[in-house]
N, C-alpha and C positions, 0 to 999 in steps of 0.2 A: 651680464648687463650690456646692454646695448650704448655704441657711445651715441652722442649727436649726431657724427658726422656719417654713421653707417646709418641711422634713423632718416638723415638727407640724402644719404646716396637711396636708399632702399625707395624712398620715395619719388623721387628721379628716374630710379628706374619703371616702377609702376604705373609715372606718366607717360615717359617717351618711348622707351627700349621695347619695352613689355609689349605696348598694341603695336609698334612695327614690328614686334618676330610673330604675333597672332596673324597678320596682314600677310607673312610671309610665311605661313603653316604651322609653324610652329603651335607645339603644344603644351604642356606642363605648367608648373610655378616655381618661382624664385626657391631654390636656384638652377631647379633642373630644369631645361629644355628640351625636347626630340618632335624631328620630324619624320615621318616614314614617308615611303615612297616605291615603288616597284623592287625595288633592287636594294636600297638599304636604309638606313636612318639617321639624320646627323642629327650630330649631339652637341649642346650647349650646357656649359657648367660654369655659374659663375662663383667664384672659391674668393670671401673677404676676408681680408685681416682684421681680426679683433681688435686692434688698438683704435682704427680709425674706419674712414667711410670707403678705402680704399680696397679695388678688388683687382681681380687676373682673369680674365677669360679663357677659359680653355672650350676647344673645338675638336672633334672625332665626328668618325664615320665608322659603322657599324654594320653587319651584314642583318638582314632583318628576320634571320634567324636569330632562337635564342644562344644570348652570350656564355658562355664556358669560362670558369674562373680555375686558377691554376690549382687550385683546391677540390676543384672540384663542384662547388657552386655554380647553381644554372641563373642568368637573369635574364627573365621574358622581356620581350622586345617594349613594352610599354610601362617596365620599370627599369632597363637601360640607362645608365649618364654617361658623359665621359669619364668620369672617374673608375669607371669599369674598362675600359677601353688602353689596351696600352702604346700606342701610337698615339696622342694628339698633341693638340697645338696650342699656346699659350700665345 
């Protein structure tokens, strides 16, 4: 169940965040973001707490080849998050 306040945040984000990262290449949807570009692709995750509207940003950078997981798992550059990525940034 979704509360209220992640139904306000989600919608907040949808007005303002959302068409500034489309304006700024960005591509995906809530929560995933990626932008490619020559040489690699930055990545946008946004991770919310269930309890409320509150979230964490997380930010990576990715070689725009596809990703290699410690498993063994390949993920192709246009289904990439930060989540996959093990260096980034909250």
């Amino acid at each position: 169940m979704v509360s209220n306040g992640r139904e306000m945040m989600d919608n907040a984000l949808k007005k303002v965040v959302i068409p500034f990262l489309r304006q700024q290449g960005f591509k995906g949807s809530l929560p995933h973001f990626r932008r490619m570009n020559e040489k690699n692709i930055d990545l946008i995750t946004f991770q919310f707490n269930k309890w409320d509207g509150s979230f964490v940003v997380e930010l990576a950078v990715c070689p725009i080849q596809v990703v290699t997981m410690d498993w063994g798992e390949q993920i192709p550059p246009n289904k990439v998050t930060a989540h996959d990525v093990d260096k980034r940034f909250r």
